[in-house]
C-alpha positions in Angstrom: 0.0 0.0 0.0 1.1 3.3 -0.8 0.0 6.3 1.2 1.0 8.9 -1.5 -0.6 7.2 -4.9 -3.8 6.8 -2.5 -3.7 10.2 -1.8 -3.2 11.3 -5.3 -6.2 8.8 -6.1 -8.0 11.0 -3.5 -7.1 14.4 -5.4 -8.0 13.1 -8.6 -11.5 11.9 -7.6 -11.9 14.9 -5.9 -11.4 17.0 -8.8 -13.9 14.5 -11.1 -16.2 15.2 -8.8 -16.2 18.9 -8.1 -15.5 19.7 -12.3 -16.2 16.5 -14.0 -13.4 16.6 -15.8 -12.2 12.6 -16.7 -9.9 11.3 -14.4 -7.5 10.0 -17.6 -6.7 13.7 -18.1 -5.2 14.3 -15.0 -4.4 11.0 -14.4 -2.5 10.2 -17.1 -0.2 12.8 -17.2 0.3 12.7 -13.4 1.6 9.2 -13.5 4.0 10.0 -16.8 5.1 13.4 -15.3 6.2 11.4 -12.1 8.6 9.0 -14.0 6.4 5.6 -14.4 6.4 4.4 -17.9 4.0 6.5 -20.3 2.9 2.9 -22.0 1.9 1.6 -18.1 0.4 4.6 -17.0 -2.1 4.5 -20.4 -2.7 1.0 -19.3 -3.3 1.0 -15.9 -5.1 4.4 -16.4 -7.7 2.2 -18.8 -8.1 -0.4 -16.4 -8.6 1.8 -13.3 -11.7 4.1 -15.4 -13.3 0.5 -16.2 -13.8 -0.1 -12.6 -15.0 3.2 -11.8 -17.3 3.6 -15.1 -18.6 0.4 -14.0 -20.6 1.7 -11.2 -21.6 4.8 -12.7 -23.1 2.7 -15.6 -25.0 0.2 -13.6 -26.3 3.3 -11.6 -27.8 5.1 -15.0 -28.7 1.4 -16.3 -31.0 0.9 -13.3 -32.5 5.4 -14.0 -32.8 4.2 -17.7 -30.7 7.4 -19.0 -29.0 5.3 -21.6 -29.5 5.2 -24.8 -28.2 1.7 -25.8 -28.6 2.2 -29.6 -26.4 5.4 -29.8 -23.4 3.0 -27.2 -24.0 0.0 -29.8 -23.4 2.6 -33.2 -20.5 3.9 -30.9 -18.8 0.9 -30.0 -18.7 -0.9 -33.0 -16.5 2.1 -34.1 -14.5 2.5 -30.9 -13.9 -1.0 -30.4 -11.8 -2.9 -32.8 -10.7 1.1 -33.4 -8.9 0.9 -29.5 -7.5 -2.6 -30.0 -5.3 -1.9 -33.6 -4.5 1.2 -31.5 -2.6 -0.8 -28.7 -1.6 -3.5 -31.0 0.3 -1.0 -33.2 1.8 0.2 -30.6 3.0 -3.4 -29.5 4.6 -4.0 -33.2 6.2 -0.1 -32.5 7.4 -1.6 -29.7 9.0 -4.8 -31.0 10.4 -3.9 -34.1 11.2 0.3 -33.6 11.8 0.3 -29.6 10.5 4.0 -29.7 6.8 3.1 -28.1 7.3 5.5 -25.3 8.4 8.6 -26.9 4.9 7.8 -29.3 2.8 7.5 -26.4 4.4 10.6 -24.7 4.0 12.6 -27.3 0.4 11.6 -28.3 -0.4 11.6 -24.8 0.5 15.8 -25.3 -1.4 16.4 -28.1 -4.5 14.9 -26.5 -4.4 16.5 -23.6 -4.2 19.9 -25.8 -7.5 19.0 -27.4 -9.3 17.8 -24.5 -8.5 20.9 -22.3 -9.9 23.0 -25.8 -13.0 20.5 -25.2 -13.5 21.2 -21.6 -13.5 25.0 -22.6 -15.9 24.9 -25.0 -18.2 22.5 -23.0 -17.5 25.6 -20.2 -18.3 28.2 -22.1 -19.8 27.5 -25.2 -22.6 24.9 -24.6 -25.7 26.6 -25.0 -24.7 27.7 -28.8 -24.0 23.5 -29.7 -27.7 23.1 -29.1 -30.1 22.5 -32.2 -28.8 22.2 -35.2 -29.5 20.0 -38.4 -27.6 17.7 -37.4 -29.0 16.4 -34.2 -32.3 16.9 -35.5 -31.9 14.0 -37.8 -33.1 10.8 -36.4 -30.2 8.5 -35.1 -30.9 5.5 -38.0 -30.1 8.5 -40.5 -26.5 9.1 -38.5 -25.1 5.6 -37.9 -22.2 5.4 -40.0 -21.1 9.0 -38.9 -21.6 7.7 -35.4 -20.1 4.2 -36.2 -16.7 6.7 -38.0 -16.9 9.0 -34.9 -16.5 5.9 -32.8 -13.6 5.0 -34.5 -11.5 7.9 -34.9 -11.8 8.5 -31.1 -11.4 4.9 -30.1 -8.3 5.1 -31.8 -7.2 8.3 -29.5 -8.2 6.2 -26.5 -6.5 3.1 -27.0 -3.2 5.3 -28.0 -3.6 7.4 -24.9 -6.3 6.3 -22.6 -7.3 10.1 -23.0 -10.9 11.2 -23.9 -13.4 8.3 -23.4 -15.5 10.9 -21.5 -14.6 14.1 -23.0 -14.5 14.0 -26.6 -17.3 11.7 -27.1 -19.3 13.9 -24.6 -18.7 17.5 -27.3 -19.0 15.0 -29.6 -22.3 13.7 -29.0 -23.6 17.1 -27.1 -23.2 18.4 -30.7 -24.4 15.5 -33.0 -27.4 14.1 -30.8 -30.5 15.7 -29.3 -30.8 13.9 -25.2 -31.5 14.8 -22.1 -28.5 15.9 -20.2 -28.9 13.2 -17.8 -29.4 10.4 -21.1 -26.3 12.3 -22.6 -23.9 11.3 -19.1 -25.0 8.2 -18.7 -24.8 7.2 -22.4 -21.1 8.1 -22.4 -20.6 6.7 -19.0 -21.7 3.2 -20.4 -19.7 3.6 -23.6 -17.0 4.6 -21.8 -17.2 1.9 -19.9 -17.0 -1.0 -22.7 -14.1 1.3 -24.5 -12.0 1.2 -21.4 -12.5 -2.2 -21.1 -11.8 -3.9 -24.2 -8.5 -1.2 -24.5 -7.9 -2.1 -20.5 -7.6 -6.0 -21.7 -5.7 -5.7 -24.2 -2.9 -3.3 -22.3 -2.9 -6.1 -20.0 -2.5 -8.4 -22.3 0.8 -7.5 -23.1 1.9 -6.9 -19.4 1.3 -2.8 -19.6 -1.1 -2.5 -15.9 0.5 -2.3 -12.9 -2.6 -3.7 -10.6 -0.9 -2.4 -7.4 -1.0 0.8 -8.5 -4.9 0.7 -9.9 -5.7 -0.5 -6.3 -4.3 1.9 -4.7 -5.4 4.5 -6.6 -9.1 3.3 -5.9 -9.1 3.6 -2.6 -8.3 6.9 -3.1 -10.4 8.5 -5.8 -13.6 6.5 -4.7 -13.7 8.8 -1.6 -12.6 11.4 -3.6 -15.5 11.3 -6.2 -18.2 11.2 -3.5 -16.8 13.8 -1.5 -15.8 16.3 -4.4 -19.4 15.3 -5.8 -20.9 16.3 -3.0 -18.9 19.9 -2.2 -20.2 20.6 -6.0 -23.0 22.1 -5.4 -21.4 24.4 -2.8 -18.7 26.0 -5.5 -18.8 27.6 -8.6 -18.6 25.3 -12.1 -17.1 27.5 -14.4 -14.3 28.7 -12.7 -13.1 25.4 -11.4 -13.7 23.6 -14.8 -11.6 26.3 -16.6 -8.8 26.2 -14.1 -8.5 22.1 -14.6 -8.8 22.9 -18.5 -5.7 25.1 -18.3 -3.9 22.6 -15.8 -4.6 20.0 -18.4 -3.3 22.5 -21.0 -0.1 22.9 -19.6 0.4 18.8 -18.6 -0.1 18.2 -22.8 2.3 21.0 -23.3 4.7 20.0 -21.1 4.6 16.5 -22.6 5.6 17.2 -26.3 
């Protein structure tokens, strides 16, 4: 057991609830800023949000806020998208030896666009609302929902980045749901991305299972308790101060 990763774990949740900003994009960068290995972080990062999107999906599964059509378009995309992503890496890493420097650097980027994402979900939400495009019904948008899915699966299984994020703008901009349907549909996607990208990381030895564990123990706390502060402190200004910490993790990663 290590008292300080527990108490990061505790940070972390505590931010995800108080902003809900993903936990991969602080995460992530945390772990690769503090020397452990970019591709074990991304892996262990993966497995860690499938146990934690786990709960929150059973919890919107048993409110009914998820659309299961727009997660099945979604994952069919995102899916096999995530797993070339980590097995391309693994061939980078047998026959180039440069796997890390990929990862680091992608990680970087990401982290770039996401904080532009949290910024415009900030500040720019109510002017993504009806357009053409989510006024189409969804059988009319399922293979640019089955190509979104893959493009960002790709990003996720690379980085372990954006699960939540970018498929939340994403879909805020491309479907017409209830805010509540609109979490907990990319909750439950979320949660079969991680998972099939998790396995597949630790397929090839890139978890480090103490390190999820005791990162649990400290961001499950931390969610509840920064959940519940939430309503007691402003959203704006503690979404856009994570966006620019983000910001300057990706920048600091290239």
């Amino acid at each position: 057991m290590s008292i300080g990763m527990i108490v990061m774990g505790f940070l972390v949740g505590l931010m995800v609830g108080l902003t809900g900003v993903g936990g991969a994009s602080l995460l992530t960068p945390i772990l690769v800023l503090m020397g452990i290995s970019p591709s074990v972080a991304v892996g262990t990062d993966l497995v860690y949000n499938s146990v934690t999107k786990l709960f929150g999906s059973i919890q919107h599964w048993r409110q009914k806020t998820i659309n299961l059509k727009l997660v099945k378009y979604l994952a069919i995309g995102s899916i096999p998208s995530a797993i070339c992503a980590v097995g391309i890496l693994h061939l980078f890493d047998t026959f180039f030896q440069n796997q890390e420097q990929i990862i680091k650097h992608a990680l970087g980027y990401v982290l770039i666009l996401v904080a532009l994402t949290t910024l415009i979900k900030t500040f720019l939400k109510d002017r993504l609302k009806l357009n053409r495009l989510q006024m189409k019904p969804l059988s009319e948008k399922r293979g640019l929902t089955i190509g979104v899915g893959a493009v960002l699966g790709f990003i996720v299984g690379l980085t372990s980045i954006g699960s939540g994020s970018m498929f939340a703008l994403v879909m805020l901009y491309l479907y017409k749901m209830r805010p509540s349907e609109l979490v907990g549909t990319d909750i439950a996607h979320a949660f079969l991305l991680a998972t099939a990208a998790g396995l597949m990381h630790a397929g090839i030895g890139n978890v480090d299972y103490l390190l999820m564990a005791n990162l649990l123990l400290g961001s499950i706390p931390g969610v509840i308790f920064g959940s519940t502060l939430s309503s007691k402190l402003p959203e704006k200004p503690l979404r856009a101060i994570m966006a620019l910490l983000i910001l300057i993790s990706g920048f600091k990663l290239i």
